[in-house]
TORZATOR-636972 format. One record per residue (C-alpha): x, y, z; residue number from 1. Coordinates in pm, whole numbers. Layout:
<site <X, Y, Z>, NUM>;
...
This chain:
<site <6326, -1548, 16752>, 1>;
<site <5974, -1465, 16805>, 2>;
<site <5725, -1561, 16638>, 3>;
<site <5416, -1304, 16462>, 4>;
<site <5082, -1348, 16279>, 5>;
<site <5081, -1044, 16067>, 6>;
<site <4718, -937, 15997>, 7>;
<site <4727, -882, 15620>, 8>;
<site <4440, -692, 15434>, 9>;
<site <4586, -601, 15155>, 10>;
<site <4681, -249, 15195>, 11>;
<site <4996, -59, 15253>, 12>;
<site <4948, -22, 15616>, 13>;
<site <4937, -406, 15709>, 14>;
<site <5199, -516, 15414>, 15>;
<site <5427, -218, 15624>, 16>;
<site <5355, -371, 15949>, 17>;
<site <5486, -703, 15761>, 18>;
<site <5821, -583, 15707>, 19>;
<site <5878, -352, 15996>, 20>;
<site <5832, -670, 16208>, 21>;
<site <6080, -878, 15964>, 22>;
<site <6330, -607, 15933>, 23>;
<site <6337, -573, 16382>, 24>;
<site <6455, -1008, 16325>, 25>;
<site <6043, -1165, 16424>, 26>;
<site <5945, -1455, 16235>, 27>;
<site <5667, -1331, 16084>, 28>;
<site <5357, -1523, 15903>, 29>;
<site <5109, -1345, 15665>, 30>;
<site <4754, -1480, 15716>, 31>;
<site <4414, -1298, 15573>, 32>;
<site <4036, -1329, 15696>, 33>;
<site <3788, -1392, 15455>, 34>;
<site <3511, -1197, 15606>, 35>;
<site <3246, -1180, 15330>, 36>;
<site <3201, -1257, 14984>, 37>;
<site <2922, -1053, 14824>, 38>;
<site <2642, -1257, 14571>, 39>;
<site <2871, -1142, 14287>, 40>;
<site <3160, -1313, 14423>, 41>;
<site <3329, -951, 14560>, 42>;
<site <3552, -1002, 14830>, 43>;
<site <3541, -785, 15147>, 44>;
<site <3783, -429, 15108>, 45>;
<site <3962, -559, 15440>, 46>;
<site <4071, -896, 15303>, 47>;
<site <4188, -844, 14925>, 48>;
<site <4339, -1173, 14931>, 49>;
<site <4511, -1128, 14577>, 50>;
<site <4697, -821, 14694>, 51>;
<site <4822, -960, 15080>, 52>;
<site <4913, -1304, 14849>, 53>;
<site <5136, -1049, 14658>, 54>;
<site <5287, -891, 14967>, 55>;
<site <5376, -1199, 15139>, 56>;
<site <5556, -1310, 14870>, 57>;
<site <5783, -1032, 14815>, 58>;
<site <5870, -1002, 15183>, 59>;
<site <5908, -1422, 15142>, 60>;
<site <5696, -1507, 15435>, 61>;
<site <5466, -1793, 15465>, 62>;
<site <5069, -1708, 15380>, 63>;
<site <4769, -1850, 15476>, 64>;
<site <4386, -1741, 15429>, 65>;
<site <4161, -1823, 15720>, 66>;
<site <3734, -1846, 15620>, 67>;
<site <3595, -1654, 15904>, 68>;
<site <3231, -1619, 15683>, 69>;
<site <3072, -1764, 15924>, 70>;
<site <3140, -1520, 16250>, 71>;
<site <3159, -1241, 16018>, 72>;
<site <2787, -1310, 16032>, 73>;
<site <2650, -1370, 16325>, 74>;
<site <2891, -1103, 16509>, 75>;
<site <2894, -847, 16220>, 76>;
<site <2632, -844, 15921>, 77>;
<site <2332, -984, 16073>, 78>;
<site <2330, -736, 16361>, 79>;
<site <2441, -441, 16150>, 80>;
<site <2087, -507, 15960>, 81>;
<site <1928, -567, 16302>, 82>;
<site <2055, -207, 16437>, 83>;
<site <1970, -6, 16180>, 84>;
<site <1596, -133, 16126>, 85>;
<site <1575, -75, 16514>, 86>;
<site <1679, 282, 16494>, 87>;
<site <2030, 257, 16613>, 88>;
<site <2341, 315, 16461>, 89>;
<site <2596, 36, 16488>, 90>;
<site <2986, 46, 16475>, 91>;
<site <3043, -265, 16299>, 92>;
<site <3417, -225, 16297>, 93>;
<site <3484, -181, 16706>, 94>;
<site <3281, -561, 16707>, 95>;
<site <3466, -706, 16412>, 96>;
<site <3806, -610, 16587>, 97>;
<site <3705, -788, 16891>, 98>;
<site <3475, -1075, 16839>, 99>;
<site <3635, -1196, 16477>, 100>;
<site <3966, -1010, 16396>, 101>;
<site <4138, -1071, 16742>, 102>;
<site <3969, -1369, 16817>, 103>;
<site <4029, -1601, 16523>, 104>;
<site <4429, -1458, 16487>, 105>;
<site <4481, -1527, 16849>, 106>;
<site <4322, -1899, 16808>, 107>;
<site <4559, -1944, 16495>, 108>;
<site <4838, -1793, 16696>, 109>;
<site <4779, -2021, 16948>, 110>;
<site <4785, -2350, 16661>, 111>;
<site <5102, -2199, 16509>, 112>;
<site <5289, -2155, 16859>, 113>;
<site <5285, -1787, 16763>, 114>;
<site <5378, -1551, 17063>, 115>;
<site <5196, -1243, 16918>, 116>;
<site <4953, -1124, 16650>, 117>;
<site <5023, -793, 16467>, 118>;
<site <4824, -492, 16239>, 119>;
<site <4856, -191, 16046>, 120>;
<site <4655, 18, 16314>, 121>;
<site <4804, 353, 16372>, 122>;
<site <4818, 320, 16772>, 123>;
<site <5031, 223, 17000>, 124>;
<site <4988, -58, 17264>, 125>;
<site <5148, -16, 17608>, 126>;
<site <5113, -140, 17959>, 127>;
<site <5016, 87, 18206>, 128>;
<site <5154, 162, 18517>, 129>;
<site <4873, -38, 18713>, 130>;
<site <4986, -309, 18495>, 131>;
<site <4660, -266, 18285>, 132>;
<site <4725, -288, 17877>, 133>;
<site <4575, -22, 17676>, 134>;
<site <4608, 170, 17348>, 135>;
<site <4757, 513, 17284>, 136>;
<site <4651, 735, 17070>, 137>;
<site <4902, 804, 16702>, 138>;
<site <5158, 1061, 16734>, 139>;
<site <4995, 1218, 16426>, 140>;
<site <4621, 1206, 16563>, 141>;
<site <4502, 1252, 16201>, 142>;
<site <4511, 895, 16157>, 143>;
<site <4432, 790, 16490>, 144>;
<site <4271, 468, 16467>, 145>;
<site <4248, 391, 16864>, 146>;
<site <3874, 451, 16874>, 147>;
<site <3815, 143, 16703>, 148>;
<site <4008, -70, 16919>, 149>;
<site <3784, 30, 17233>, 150>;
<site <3602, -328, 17282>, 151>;
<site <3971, -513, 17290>, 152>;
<site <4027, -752, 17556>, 153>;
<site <4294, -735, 17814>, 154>;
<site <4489, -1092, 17646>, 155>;
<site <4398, -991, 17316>, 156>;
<site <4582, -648, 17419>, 157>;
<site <4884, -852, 17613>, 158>;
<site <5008, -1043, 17270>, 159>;
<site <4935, -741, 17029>, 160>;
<site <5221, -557, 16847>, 161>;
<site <5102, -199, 16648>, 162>;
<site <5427, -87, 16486>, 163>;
<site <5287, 213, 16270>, 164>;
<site <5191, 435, 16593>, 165>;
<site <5432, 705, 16554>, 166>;
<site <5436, 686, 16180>, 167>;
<site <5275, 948, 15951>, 168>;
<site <5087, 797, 15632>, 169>;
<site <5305, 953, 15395>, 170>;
<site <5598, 758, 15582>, 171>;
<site <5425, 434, 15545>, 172>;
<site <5417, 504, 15182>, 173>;
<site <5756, 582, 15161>, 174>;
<site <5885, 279, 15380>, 175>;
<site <5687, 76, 15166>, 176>;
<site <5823, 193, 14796>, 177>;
<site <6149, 174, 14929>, 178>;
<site <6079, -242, 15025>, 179>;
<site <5931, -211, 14692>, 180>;
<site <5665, -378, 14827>, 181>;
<site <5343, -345, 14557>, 182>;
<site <5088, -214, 14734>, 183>;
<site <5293, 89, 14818>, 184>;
<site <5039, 342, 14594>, 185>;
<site <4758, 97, 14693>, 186>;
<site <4474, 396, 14740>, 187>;
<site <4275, 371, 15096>, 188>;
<site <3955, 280, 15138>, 189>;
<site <3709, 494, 15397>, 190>;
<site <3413, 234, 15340>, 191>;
<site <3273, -22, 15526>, 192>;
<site <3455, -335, 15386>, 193>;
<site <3114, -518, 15297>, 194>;
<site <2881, -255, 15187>, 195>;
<site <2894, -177, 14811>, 196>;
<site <2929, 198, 14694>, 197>;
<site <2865, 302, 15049>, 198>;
<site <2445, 250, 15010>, 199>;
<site <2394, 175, 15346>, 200>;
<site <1993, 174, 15276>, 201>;
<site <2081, -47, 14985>, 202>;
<site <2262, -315, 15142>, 203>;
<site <1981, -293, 15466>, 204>;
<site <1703, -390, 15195>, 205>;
<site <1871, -649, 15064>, 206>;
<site <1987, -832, 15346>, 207>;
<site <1688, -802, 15617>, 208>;
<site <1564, -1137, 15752>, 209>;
<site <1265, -948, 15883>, 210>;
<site <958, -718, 15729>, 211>;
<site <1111, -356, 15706>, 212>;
<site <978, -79, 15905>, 213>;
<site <730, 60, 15747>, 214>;
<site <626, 449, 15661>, 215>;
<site <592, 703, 15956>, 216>;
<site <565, 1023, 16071>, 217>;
<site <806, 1300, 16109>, 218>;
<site <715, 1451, 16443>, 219>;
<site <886, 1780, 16649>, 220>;
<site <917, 1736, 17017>, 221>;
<site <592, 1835, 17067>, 222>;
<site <459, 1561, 16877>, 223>;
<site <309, 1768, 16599>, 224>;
<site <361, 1574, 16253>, 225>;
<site <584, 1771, 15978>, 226>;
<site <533, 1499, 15738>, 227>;
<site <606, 1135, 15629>, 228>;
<site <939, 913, 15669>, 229>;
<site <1015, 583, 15433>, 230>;
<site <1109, 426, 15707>, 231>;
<site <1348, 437, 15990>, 232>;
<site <1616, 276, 15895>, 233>;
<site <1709, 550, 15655>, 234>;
<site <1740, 836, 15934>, 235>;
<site <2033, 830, 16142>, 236>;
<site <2052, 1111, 16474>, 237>;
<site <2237, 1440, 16338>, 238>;
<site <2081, 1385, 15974>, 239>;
<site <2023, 1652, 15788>, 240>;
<site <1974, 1630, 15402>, 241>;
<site <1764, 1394, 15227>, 242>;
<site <1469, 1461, 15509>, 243>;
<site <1254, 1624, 15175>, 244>;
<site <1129, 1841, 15445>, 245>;
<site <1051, 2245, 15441>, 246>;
<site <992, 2413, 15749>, 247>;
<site <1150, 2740, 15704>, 248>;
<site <1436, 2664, 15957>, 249>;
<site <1700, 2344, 15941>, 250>;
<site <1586, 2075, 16049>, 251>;
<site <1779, 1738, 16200>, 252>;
<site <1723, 1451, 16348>, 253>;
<site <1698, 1459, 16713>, 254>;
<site <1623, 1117, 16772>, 255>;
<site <1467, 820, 16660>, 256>;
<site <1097, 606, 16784>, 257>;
<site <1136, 241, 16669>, 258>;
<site <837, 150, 16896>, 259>;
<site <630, 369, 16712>, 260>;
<site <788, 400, 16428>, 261>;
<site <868, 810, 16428>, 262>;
<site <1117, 1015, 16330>, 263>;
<site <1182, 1363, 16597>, 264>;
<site <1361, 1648, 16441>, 265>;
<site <1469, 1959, 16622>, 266>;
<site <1681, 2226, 16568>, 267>;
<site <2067, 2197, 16531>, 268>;
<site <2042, 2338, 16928>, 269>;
<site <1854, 2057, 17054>, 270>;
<site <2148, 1778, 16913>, 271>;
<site <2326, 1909, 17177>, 272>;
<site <2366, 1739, 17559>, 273>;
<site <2587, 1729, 17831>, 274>;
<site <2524, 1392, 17943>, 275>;
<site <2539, 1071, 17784>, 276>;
<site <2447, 732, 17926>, 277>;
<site <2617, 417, 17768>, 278>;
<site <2589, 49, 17835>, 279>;
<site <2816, -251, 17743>, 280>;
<site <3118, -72, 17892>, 281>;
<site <3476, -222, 17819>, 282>;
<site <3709, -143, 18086>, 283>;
<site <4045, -139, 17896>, 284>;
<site <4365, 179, 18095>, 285>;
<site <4177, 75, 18425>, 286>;
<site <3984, -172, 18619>, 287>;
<site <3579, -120, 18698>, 288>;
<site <3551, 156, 18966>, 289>;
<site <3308, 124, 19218>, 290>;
<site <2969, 265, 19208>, 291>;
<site <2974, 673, 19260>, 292>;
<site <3325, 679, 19184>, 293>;
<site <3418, 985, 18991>, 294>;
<site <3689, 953, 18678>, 295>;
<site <3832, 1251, 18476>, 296>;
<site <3913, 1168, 18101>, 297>;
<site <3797, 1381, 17772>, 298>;
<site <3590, 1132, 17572>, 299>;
<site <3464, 1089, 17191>, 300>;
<site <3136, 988, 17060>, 301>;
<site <3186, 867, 16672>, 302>;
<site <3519, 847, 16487>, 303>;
<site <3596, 1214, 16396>, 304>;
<site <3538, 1371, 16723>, 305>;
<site <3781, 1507, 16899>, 306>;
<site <3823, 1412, 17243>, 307>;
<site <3611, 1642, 17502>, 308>;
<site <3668, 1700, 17898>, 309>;
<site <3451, 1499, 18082>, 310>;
<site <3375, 1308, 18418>, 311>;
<site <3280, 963, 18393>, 312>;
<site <3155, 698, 18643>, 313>;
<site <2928, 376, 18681>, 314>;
<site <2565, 397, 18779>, 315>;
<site <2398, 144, 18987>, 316>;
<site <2290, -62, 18722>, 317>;
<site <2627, -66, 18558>, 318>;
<site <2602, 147, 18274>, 319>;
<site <2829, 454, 18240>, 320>;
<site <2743, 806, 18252>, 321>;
<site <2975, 1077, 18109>, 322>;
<site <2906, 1428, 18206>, 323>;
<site <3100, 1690, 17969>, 324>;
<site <3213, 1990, 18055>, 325>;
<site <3052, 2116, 17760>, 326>;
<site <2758, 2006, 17540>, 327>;
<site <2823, 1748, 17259>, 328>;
<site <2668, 1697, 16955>, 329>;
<site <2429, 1431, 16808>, 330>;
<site <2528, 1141, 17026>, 331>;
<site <2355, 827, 16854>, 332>;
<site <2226, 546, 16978>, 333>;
<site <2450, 239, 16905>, 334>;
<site <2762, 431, 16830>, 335>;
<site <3069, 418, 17093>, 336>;
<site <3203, 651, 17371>, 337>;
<site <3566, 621, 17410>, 338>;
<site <3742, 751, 17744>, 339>;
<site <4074, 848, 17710>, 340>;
<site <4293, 967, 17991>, 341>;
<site <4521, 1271, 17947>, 342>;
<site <4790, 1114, 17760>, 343>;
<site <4546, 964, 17523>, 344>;
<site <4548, 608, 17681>, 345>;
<site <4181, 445, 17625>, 346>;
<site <4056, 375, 17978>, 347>;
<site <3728, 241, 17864>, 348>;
<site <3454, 199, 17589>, 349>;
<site <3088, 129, 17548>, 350>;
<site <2775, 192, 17348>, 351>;
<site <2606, 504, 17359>, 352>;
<site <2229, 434, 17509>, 353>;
């Protein structure tokens, strides 16, 4: 019998993962991360520890709780701050799964003489034929969850199980009431786990070790000034509303000037590019191609977009360039492009530059 470190948050999807892996004869152990405890004494939405205690004790498996406060900090909160007040915007998630998820269940794995760690992830892992692990995109692509996976490691990848991949949501629910398992209505949650209410700008002003960025100017591409910004850190590429600008055509957020501390807006036309260069790549489906070399894949640039034809390949400095065969829209600075090949395998991910 095998042994498994289910991931529990909490939610219906991990307390399913739980039993699937019970039910198919795995020994499975429930453990939770604490990842952050707000001043109020709020625990993190991705480690309700009252609610995975509660699970694990109707499927009967053993429980533990893990503090992981620490690198929840320096890997996640501390740089999300840091990003935004230097005009980027972060995916705090893709670096949680890698650097603190996956990291601390594989080093209790490794202390319980676990073979494998396991979560409620809708994806699918699966070994290549080039012997390469990767993850597939869900069956039902709705709930695809494979773009925040992109920064896994090859061994975090080889001792991974992902049993909900071909599952729909509503089957998860309906696996669950029949365990009678009592998180089964448990609602989803579509926030960050550790900022309150969703106030992004809220939680940045509490939490910045360093003097904010001050007022500045809205500019156009010409460098003409439209008007005045509160600060950079509340502007994020594609924006929109809240600008409190009137210029008698829409206005967005082209880009942001942390060096200067300027805001450039453009019209909805000029979001658009065919190229986009990212750094900090994460070679997942295949291994680093050579210089020059020329890969086709369709590729995403935030969570909700859908996968777009594109050729990819390294420059000389290492970074990646991805030429679409069609403009995309608003790629921002500190968000992740994810190559997928065309049977939705991730062959690589990296930051957007």
């Amino acid at each position: 019998m095998q042994k498994v470190i289910v991931g529990l948050s909490g939610g219906v999807d991990s307390a399913v993962t739980a039993y699937l892996l019970k039910l198919a004869g795995y020994e499975v152990i429930g453990m939770t991360l604490r990842t952050y405890v707000a001043s109020d004494g709020t625990e993190s939405r991705c480690c309700e520890i009252d609610d995975a205690r509660q699970t694990a004790a109707a499927l009967g498996i053993p429980y533990y709780v893990q503090n992981v406060q620490t690198e929840f900090a320096k890997y996640i909160t501390g740089p999300f701050v840091e990003e935004y007040l230097s005009g980027r915007t972060p995916s705090p998630c893709i670096v949680c799964n890698r650097y603190v998820k996956w990291a601390k269940m594989l080093e209790a794995a490794d202390n319980m003489n676990a073979d494998h760690i396991a979560t409620g992830h809708y994806a699918t892992v699966v070994q290549l034929p080039n012997g390469r692990y990767s993850v597939r995109q869900a069956e039902h692509i709705a709930k695809d969850q494979t773009y925040m996976l992109c920064r896994l490691s090859q061994e975090q990848l080889s001792r991974t199980l992902m049993p909900l991949g071909k599952l729909t949501k509503a089957e998860v629910r309906e696996i669950a009431r029949k365990a009678g398992l009592p998180v089964a209505e448990k609602p989803d949650s579509q926030e960050l786990c550790f900022v309150p209410d969703d106030d992004y700008i809220g939680y940045i002003e509490e939490h910045a070790e360093r003097e904010l960025p001050p007022e500045g100017d809205f500019v156009d591409e010409a460098g003409n000034i439209l008007g005045r910004h509160k600060g950079i850190y509340r502007c994020t590429v594609g924006q929109r509303k809240g600008l409190g600008l009137s210029l008698g055509y829409p206005a967005y957020v082209k880009s942001l000037d942390a060096a200067n501390d300027r805001v450039i807006i453009g019209t909805e036309q000029s979001l658009y590019s065919d190229t986009v260069i990212c750094g900090d790549v994460n070679f997942m489906g295949i291994s680093e191609p050579s210089p020059g070399e020329c890969i086709r894949g369709f590729a995403k640039i935030r969570y909700a977009h859908r996968p777009q034809p594109c050729e990819a390949g390294l420059l000389p400095d290492g970074r990646l360039k991805l030429l679409f065969d069609e403009p995309v829209r608003a790629a921002a600075p500190g968000q992740a492009a994810v190559l997928y090949d065309s049977e939705g395998c991730i062959l690589c991910g990296a930051t957007i530059e």
